[in-house]
Every structure is written in C-alpha cells, then in structure tokens.
C-alpha positions as CSV (number, residue, x, y, z in Angstrom):
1,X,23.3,31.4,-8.7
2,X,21.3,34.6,-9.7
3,X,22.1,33.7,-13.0
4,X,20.7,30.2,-13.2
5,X,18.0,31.5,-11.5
6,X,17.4,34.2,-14.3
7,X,17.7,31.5,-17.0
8,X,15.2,28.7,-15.1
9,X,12.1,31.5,-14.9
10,X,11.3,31.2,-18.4
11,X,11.2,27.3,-18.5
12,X,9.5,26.8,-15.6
13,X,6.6,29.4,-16.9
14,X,6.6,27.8,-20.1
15,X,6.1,24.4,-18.3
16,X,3.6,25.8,-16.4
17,X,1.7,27.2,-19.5
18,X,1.9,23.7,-21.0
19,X,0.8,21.8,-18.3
20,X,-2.1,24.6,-17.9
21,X,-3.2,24.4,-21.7
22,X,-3.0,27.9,-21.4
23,X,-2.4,30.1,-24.6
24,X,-0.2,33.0,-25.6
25,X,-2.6,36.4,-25.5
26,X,-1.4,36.6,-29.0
27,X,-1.3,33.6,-30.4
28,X,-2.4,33.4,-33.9
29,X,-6.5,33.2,-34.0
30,X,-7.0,29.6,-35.7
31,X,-10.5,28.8,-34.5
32,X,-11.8,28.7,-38.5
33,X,-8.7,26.3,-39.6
34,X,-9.9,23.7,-36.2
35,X,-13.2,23.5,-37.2
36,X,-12.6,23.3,-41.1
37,X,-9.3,20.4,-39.6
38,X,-12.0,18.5,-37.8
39,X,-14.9,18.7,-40.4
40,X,-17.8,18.9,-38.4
41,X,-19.7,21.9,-35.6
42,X,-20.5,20.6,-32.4
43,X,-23.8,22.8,-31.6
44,X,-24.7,23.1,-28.0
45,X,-28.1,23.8,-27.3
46,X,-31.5,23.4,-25.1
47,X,-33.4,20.6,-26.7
48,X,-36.4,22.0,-24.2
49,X,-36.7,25.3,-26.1
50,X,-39.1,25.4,-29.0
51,X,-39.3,26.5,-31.5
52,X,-35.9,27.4,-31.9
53,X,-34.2,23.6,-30.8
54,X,-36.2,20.5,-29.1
55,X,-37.1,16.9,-29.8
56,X,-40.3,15.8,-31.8
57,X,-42.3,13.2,-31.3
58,X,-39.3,10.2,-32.7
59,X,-36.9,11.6,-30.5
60,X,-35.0,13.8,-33.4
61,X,-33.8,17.8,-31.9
62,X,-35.6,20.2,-34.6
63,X,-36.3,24.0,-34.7
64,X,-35.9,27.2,-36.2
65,X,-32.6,27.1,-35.3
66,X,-31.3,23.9,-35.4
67,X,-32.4,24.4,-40.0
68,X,-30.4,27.7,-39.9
69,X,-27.4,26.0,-38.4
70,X,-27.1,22.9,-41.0
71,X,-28.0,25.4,-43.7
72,X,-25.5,27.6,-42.5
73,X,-22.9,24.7,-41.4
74,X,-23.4,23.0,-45.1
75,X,-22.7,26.0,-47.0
76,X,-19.2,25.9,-44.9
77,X,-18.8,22.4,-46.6
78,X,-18.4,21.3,-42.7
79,X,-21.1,18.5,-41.0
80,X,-23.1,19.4,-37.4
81,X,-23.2,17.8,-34.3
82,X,-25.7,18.7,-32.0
83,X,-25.0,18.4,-28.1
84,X,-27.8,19.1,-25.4
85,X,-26.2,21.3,-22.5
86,X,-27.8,22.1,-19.3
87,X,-28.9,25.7,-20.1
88,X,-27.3,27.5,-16.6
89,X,-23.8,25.4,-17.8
90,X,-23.5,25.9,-21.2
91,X,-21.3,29.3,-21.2
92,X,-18.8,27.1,-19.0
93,X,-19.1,24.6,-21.6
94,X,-18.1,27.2,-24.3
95,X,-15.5,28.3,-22.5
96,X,-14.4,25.0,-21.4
97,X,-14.2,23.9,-25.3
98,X,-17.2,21.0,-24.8
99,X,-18.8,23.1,-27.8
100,X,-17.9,25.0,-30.4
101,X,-20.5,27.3,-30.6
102,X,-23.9,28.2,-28.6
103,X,-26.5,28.0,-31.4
104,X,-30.2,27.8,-29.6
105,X,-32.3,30.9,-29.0
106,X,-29.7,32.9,-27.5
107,X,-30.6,36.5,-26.1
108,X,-27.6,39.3,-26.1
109,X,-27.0,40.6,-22.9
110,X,-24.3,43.1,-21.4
111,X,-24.2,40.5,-18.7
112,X,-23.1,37.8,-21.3
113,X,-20.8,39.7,-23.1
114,X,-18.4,40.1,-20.8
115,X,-18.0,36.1,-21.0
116,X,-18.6,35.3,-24.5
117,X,-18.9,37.0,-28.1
118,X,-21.8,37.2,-30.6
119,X,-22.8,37.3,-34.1
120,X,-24.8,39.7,-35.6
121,X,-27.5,39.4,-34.7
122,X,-30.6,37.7,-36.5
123,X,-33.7,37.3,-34.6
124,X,-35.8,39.8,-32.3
125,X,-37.4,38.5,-29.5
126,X,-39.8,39.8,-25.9
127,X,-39.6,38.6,-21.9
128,X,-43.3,38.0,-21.6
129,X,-45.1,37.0,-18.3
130,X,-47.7,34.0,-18.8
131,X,-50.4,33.4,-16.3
132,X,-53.0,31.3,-16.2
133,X,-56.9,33.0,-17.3
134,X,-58.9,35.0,-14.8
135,X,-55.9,34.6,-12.4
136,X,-56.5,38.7,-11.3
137,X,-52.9,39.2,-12.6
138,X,-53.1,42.0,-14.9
139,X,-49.5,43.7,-15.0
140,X,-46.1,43.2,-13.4
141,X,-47.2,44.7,-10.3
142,X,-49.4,42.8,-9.4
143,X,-46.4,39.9,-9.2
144,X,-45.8,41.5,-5.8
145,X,-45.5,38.8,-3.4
146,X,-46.2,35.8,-5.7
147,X,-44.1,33.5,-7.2
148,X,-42.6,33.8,-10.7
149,X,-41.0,30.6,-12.2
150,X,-38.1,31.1,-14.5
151,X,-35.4,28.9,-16.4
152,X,-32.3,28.6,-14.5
153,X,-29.2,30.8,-16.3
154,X,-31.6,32.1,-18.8
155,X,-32.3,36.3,-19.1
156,X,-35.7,35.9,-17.9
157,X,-34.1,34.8,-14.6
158,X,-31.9,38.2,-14.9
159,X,-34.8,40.4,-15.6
160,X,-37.1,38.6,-12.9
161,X,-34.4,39.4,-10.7
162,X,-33.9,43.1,-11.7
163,X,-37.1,44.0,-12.7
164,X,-39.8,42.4,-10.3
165,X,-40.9,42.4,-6.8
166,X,-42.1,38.9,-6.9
167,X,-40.3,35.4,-5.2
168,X,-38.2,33.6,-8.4
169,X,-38.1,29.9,-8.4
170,X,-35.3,28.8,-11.1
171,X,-36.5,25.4,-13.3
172,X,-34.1,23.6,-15.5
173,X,-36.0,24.5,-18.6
174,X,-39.2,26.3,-19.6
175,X,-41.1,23.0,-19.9
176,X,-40.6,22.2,-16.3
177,X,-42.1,26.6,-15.6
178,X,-45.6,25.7,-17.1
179,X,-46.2,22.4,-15.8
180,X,-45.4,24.3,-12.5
181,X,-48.0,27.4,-13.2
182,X,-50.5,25.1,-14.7
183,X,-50.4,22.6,-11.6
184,X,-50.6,25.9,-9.6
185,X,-47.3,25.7,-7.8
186,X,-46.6,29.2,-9.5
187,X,-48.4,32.0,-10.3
188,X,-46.5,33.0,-13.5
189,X,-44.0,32.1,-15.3
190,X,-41.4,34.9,-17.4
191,X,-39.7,33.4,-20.6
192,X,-39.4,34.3,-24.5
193,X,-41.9,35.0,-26.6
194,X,-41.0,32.7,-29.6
195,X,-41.2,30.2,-27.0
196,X,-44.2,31.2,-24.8
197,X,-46.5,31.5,-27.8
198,X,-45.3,27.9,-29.3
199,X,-46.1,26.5,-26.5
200,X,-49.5,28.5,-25.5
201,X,-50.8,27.4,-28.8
202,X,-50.1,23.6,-28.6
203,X,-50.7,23.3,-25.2
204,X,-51.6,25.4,-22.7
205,X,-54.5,27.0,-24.1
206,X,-55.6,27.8,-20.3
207,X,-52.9,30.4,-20.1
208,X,-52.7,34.5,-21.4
209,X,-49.8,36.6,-22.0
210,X,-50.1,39.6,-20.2
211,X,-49.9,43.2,-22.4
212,X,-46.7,44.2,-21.0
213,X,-43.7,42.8,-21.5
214,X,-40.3,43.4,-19.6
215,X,-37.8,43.6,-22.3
216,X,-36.8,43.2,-25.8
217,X,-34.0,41.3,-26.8
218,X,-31.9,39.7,-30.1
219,X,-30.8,36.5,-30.6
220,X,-27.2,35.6,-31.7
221,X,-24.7,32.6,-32.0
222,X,-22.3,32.5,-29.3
223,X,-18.5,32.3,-29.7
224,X,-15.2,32.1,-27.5
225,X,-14.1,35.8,-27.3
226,X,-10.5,34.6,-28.7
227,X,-12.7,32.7,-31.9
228,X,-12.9,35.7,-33.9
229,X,-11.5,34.3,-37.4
230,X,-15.3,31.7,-36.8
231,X,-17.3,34.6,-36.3
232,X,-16.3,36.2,-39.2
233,X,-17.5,33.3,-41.4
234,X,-19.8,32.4,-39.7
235,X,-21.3,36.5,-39.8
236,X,-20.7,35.9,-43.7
237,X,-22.6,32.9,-44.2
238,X,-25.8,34.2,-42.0
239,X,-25.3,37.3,-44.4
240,X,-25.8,35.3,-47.3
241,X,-28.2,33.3,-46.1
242,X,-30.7,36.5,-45.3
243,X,-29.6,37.8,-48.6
244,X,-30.2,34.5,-51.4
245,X,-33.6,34.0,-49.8
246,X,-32.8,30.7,-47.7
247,X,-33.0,31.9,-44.1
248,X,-36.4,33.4,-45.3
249,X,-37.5,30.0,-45.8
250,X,-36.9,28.5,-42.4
251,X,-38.6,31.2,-40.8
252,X,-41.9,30.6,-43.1
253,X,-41.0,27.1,-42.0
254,X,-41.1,28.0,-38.6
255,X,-42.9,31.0,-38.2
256,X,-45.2,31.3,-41.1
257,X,-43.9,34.0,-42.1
258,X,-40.1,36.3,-42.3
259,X,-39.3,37.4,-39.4
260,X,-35.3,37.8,-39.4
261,X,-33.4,40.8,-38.3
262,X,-31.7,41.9,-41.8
C-alpha cells in the first residue's frame, strides 16, 4: 500500500500542475520564441495618459510611447497590438498573461519590482502637485487637511500616501483628477510631469505647478519576472534605437527636443 502510495504522489502533483497551468521553476525561459511564434506584441497601456499613450481627435491611441514601441516592435520583424488596461489592473493583467508587456509611461518603483521586471530604463520623469492660480497653496504643506486627487494604482497615489498629510481621493485616470480640481471638488491633484505639463498647456491654462516636487522617477517597459530572454531583446533594440538616432526623433516628435535617458 505504502508503495502505491509512493508511486501515485508524483502523478497526482503532475495532474495538479497541469490542471493549474502552473510551470516548472526551471523551465526553459521561451518568452522571445512565443512572441516571435505568434508574430505580433500585445501592448497594454493607459490610453488617458498623454503624451506618452492616448486617443486623438479620430479615435486612433498615439504618444511618445506608443512611436517607440512600433519602432522598437518593427525592428523585431514582429506587428503591435495595443490593449487599453484599467491602470490599478494592469500588473494583474501582466501577470495573468492578458498582455505581453506594459509599455505606457511606466515609473520604476521598489514597490513594483517585487511584482514585475523592467528594462533599462529610458525616460526621467517628476510627481508634481498642480493647483489651480491664487489657490494660497504654495508647498506640500500647505495640503494639510485638503484633498489631493490621484490616479488609482499609479506612484502618485503611493507617494500621496507616504509623503502627504492631505485626504487622497483615487480617479481612474489623470483626466478624470483635473476635471475634479478644476470643478473644485479637489484642491490639487499629484501626477507626472510629462503628463501634467501636456495637459496644462492644452488645457488647463488656469492651473500652476507648484516649485516643489515629491519625487523623481524613470520610466521603463514592464515584463513577467520569468520573461527574461524578452527583456534582453527588447533592452537591445531600445539600445539601438538611442544609439542610430531614431528614439531621438520621437522625442523631438514629442517633446521638441531629446530628452531620453542614454
């Protein structure tokens, strides 16, 4: 009986492994030769965070880095899908293989990290605080018992949380933040840079960026932890890119002028 026993253990793991869709810890890394099977990315992004990935005025997602990806994607000899993710959701949809890769403004954090893996990385980027002119708010201290709007599972909500004394109210994207401040709902609203200026210069000209900001941060692709074999490509391509000249040309695009991390 014991030995029956001994020899039914290992099938009824491995059936439970199978039924699981669980993998070996060292089974053979194969995330390049999936991708490369398939033919095509599938991109998951924000499409309410410009300049870096949103819709224009017909509808079509464009940004900083939605250029950079099909550059970098096409140089792979590979095609790009783009999939809009709720922002809060879209490390579960990593992980949950929904996407193949985050790809949209992402800030490197020690917090993230322990989830998820990055590239190098290839823009810098600020947590500002915006306010609205001759509001009396001059510096993060004087957030003390307002309210600070923030996009839901974004860094700003982690520094918010960490850094100020102030009540955060969590908004599905950025978008939905200053429509909040500027119908006075809010009194401020933390987010990137990139994004706070792009939008401060096409459409809230009522609103100032305070001095002081609360952190400074990089941007990176994100990647499965086990999807190291992608990275690697992916690292070289983004290296090639910054060296042959064409990542400096989106960011002119973009940014009117270079501003990559080499």
């Amino acid at each position: 009986m014991k030995k029956l026993l001994s020899n039914l253990i290992p099938l009824i793991m491995l059936f439970f492994l199978i039924g699981t869709g669980c993998e070996p810890k060292n089974a053979p890394d194969n995330s390049l030769q999936k991708i490369e099977e398939k033919g095509y990315f599938v991109i998951g992004l924000d499409e309410h965070f410009p300049p870096m990935g949103f819709r224009d005025d017909i509808g079509e997602i464009v940004g900083f880095d939605i250029d950079l990806a099909k550059s970098a994607v096409e140089k792979m000899g590979l095609d790009v899908r783009f999939k809009p993710v709720k922002w809060e959701d879209i490390i579960l949809k990593l992980n949950d293989k929904d996407i193949d890769v985050i790809w949209n403004g992402l800030s490197v954090t020690d917090e993230r990290a322990e989830q998820i893996a990055f590239s190098d990385v290839y823009l810098a980027n600020r947590q500002i605080i915006i306010v609205p002119e001759n509001s009396g708010i001059n510096s993060s201290r004087d957030l003390e018992g307002r309210i600070t709007g923030v996009q839901a599972g974004s860094s700003s909500e982690q520094i918010s949380n960490d850094e100020l004394l102030t009540q955060v109210v969590r908004y599905s994207n950025n978008a939905a933040a200053l429509s909040a401040l500027n119908s006075g709902e809010i009194d401020a609203v933390v987010m990137d840079e990139l994004t706070g200026r792009f939008y401060l210069t096409r459409q809230y000209g009522n609103f100032q960026i305070l001095e002081e900001y609360l952190a400074e941060e990089f941007y990176a692709v994100g990647f499965r932890k086990a999807d190291d074999a992608l990275r690697n490509e992916l690292n070289k391509i983004l290296a090639q890119m910054k060296e042959d000249g064409s990542a400096a040309e989106i960011s002119q695009k973009w940014f009117g002028k270079d501003i990559l991390v080499k």
